[in-house]
C-alpha positions in Angstrom: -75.7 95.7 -56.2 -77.2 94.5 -53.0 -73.9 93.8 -50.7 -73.8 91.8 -47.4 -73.1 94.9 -45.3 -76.8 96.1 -46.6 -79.1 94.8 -43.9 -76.1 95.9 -41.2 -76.6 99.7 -42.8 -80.1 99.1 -42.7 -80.7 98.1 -39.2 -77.9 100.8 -37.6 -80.3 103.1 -39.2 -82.8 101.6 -37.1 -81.0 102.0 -34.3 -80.5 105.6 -34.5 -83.8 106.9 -35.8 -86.8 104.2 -35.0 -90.0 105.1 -34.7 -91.3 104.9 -30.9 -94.6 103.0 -31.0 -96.5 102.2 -28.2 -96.4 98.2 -29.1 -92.6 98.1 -29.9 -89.7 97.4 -28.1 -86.6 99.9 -28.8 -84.0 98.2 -30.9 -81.4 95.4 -28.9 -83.9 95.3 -25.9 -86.3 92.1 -25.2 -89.2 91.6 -27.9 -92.1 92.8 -27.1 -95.0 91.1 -25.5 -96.3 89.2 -28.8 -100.3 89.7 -27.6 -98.9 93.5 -28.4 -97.2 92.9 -31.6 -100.3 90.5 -33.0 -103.1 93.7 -32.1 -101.0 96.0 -33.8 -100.8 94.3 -37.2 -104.3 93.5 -37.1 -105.1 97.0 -36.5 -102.4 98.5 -38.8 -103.8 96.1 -41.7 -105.3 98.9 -44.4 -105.0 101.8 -41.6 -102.5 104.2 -41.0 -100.0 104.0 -38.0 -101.4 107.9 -36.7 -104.9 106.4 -36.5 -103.4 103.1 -34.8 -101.3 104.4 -31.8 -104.1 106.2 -29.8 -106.5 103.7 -30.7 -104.1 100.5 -30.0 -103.4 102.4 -26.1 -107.2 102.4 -25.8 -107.7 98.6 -26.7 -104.8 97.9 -24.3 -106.2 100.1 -21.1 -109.2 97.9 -21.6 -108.0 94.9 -22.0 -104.4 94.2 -20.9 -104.1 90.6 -21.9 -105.2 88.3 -24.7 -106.8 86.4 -21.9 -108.9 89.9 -21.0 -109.6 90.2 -24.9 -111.1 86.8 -24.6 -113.5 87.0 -21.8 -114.7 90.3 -23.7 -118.1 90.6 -25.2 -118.6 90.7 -28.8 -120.4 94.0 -28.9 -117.9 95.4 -26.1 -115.0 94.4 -28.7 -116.9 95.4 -32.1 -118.1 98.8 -30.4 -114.1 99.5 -29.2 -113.4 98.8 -33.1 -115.9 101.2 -34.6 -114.0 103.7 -36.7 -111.0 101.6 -37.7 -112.9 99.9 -40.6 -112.6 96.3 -42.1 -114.9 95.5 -39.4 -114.2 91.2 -40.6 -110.7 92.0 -38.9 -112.9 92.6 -35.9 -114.4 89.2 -35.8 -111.3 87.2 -36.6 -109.9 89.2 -33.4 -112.4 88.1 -31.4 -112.1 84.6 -32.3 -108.2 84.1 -32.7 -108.1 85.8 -29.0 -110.2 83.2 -27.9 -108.5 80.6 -29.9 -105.0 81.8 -28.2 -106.5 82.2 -24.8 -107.8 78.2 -25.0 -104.5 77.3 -26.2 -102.8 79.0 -23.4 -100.1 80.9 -25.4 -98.9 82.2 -28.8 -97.8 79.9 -31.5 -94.2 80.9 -31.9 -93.3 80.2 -35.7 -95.3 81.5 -38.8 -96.5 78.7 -40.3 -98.5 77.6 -36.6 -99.5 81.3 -36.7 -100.9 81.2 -40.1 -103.5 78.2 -38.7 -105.5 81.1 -36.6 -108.5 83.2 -37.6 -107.3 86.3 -39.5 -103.6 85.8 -39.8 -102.2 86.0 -43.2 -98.7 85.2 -44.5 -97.5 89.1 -44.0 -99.2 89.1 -40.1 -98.1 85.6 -39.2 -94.1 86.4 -40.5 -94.0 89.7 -38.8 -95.4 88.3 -35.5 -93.2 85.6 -35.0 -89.8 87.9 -36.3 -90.6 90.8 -34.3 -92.3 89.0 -31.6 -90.2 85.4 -31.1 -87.1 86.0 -33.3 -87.9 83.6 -36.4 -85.8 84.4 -39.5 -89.3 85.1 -41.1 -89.3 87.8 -44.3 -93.0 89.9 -43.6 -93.3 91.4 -46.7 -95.9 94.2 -47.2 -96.8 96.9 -49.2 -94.0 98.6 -48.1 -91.1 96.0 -47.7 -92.0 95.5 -51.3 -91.5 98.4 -52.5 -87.7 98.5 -50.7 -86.5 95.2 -52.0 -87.9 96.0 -55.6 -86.2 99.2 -56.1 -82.7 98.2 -54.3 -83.0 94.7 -57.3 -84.6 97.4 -59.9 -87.5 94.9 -60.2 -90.2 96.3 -62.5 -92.8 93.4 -62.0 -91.6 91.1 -59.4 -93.2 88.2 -58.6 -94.6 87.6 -54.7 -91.9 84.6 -54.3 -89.1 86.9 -55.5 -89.6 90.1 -53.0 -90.6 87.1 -50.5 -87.0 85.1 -51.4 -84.8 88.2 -51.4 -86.3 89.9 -48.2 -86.0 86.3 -46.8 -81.9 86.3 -47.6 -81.6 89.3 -46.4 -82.4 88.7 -42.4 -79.2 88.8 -40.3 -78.9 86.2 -38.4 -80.3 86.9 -34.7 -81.6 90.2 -35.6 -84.8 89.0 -37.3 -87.1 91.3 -35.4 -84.9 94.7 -35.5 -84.2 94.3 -39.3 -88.1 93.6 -40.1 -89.2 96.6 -38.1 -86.2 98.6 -39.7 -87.6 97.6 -43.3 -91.0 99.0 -42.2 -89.9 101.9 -41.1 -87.3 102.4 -44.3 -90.3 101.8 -46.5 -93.0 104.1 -44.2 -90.6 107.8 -43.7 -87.8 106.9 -47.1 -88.7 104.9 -49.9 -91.8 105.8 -50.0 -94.1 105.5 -53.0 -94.0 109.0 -53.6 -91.0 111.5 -53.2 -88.8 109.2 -51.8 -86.0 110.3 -49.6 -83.4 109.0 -51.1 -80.7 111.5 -50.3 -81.4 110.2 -46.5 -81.8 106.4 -46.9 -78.6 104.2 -45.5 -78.7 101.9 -48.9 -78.6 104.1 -51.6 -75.3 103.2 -52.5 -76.8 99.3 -52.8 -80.2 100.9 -55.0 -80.5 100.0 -58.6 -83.5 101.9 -58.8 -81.6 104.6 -57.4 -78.6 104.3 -59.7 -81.1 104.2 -62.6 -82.4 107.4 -61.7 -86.1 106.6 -61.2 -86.6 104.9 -58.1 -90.5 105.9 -58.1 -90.5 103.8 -61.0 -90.2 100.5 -59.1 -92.1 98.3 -59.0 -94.6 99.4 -62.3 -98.2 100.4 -60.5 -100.8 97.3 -61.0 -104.0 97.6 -63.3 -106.2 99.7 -61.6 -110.0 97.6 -61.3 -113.2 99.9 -61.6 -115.2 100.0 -58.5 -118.6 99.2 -58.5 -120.7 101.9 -56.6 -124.2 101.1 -54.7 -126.8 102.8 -53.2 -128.3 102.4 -49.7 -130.9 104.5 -47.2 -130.8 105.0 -43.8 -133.5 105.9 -41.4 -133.2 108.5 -38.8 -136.0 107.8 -36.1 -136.1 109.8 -34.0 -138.0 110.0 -30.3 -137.5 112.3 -27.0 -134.1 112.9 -27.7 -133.7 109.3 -28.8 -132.3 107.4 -32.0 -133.5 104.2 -32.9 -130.0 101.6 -33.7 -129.9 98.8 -34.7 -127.0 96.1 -35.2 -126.4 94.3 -38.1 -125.8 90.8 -39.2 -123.1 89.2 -38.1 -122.1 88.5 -41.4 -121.3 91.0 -44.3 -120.4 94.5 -44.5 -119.7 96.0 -41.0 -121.3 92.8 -39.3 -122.1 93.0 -36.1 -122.2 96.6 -35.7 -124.6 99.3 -34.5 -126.0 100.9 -37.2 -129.1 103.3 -38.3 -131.4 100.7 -39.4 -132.3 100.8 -43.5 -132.8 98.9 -46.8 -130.7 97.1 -48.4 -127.7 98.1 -50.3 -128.1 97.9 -54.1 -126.9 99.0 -57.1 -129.9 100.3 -58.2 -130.6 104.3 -57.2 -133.9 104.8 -55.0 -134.0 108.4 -54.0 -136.6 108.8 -51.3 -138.7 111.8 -51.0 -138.0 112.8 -47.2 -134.3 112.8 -47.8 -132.1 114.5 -44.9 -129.0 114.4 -47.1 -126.5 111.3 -47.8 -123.0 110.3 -47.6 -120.7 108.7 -49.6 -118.0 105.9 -48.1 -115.7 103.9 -49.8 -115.0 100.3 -49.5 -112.4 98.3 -50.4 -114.4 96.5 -52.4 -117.5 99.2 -53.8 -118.1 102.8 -53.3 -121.9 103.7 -51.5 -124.3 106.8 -51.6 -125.8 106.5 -48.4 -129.3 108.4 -48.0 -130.5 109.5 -44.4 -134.1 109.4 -44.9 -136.6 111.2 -42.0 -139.2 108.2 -40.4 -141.5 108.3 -37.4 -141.5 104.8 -36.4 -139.1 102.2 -35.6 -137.7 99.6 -38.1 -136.2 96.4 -37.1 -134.8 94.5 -34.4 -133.0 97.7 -32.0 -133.4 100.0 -29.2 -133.3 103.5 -28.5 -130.0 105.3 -27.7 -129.6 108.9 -26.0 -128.6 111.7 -29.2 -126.7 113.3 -26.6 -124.1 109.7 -26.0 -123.7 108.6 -29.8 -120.4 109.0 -28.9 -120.9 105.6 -27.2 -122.8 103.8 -29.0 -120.0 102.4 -31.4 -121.0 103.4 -34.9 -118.6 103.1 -37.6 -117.7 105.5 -39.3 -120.5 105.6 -42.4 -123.1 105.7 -39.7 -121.4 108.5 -37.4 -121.5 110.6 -40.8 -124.8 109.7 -41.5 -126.0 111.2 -38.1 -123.9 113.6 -38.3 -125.8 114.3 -41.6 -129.4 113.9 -39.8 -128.1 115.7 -36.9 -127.3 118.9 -39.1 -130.4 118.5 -41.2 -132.2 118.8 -37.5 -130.5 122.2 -36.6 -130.7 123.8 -40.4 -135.0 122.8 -39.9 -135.1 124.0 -36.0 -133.0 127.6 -37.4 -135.4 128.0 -40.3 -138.7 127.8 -37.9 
């Protein structure tokens, strides 16, 4: 049974073994800056915290402010982004900084957070607990996860984790005991193997008492993936690739890219193949051809081989050079 002195064991766990982030403040002090706490979820959303941290310190360097994020280019921001995937998150950061910046300041509660561009119930709680000190439950994958095996909840319904995480905020503490939840659910209940010989409520766990924790909450349907097939063009000149960027909407919009036809799900093989990749989105798999041409395709420009470091490809286009770039040395050691 889930007892009062729960969330108390919870957060003095907190207290002695939190995780030191680079957009947290340590347990009892001031909250942190909430421009800080708002890039972080946005970046954390479907990305691990390893790949954050050095990535969030970069995006800060640059741009200290949410005013500085605003006065930033769009292909300046997008380019910064490129290799953290879910490039939309990308453009509803650029427009909800600009949004703030106009309005002069954060909106402190959840549900004015909720009005801005890419803030979803989860983002919009967890900023204004962590960030202003609302008794708001942010319940992710995670925090789900914690609440459904300390009630032994099987198939819990979003309003039930959401009402039992919500009663379970300590008055005054909102921010400490929503980070502690994270980090309970990220190091010890995890989905797999979880620690529960280390976790401060396992005394409260029916899951635990039950003797199958990893059994709560019952695994979802899995949905088949559809899978497409796409080419790209290496063009190549002086030491030069032609890139391109593409549409602002769709699939990594707005970002440099090899240029290249349409994704279908039909399969085209080309005959001057250099290799292919495969990526997967959240929402469809992709065989990715590099394909050999001469001359340009498309609305781009020519960027140095030597600097694609620079050039702020995402990640299915830095393979796919990488692919064209080892196709180049394999044909230059075979002549």
């Amino acid at each position: 049974m889930v007892t009062a002195n729960a969330p108390a064991r919870v957060i003095q766990h907190y207290v002695d073994n939190f995780r030191r982030l680079p957009w947290r403040s340590p347990p009892g002090a001031p909250p942190p800056d909430p421009y800080r706490v708002w890039l972080s979820e946005i970046m954390l959303q479907q990305t691990t915290v390893a790949a954050v941290a050095p990535r969030f310190e970069r995006f800060v360097a640059r741009w200290a402010t949410i005013e500085a994020l605003a006065a930033a280019s769009d292909q300046d921001i997008l380019s910064e982004w490129a290799g953290l995937g879910y490039y939309a998150r990308a453009r509803n950061l650029i427009a909800c900084a600009r949004e703030i910046a106009s309005r002069g300041a954060f909106p402190a509660t959840s549900a004015e957070l909720r009005k801005l561009p890419g803030i979803g119930a989860y983002t919009a709680a967890a900023i204004a607990a962590i960030a202003f000190g609302e008794e708001a439950a942010a319940v992710d994958t995670n925090v789900q996860r914690v609440v459904a095996r300390l009630h032994g909840l099987k198939q819990p319904a979003k309003a039930e984790i959401q009402a039992l995480a919500q009663a379970m905020i300590p008055a005054g503490r909102a921010g400490d005991f929503t980070q502690a939840l994270m980090d309970l659910g990220a190091t010890i209940c995890r989905a797999r193997a979880p620690l529960c010989g280390t976790c401060p409520v396992q005394s409260h766990c029916a899951g635990f008492k039950i003797g199958t924790p990893e059994a709560f909450p019952a695994p979802g349907p899995r949905r088949a993936r559809p899978h497409k097939y796409g080419i790209a063009y290496w063009i190549e000149r002086d030491g030069n690739v032609w890139l391109v960027r593409r549409p602002a909407k769709g699939m990594l919009g707005g970002m440099a890219a090899l240029p290249g036809r349409e994704w279908t799900e039909a399969h085209q093989p080309h005959p001057l193949r250099l290799g292919a990749v495969r990526h997967v989105f959240t929402q469809f798999s992709l065989d990715l051809e590099i394909v050999a041409m001469s001359e340009p395709v498309g609305n781009g420009g020519w960027h140095p081989i030597d600097r694609l470091a620079d050039a702020g490809l995402p990640t299915l286009y830095r393979r796919a050079a990488d692919v064209a770039l080892g196709a180049r040395a394999e044909a230059r050691a075979a002549a």
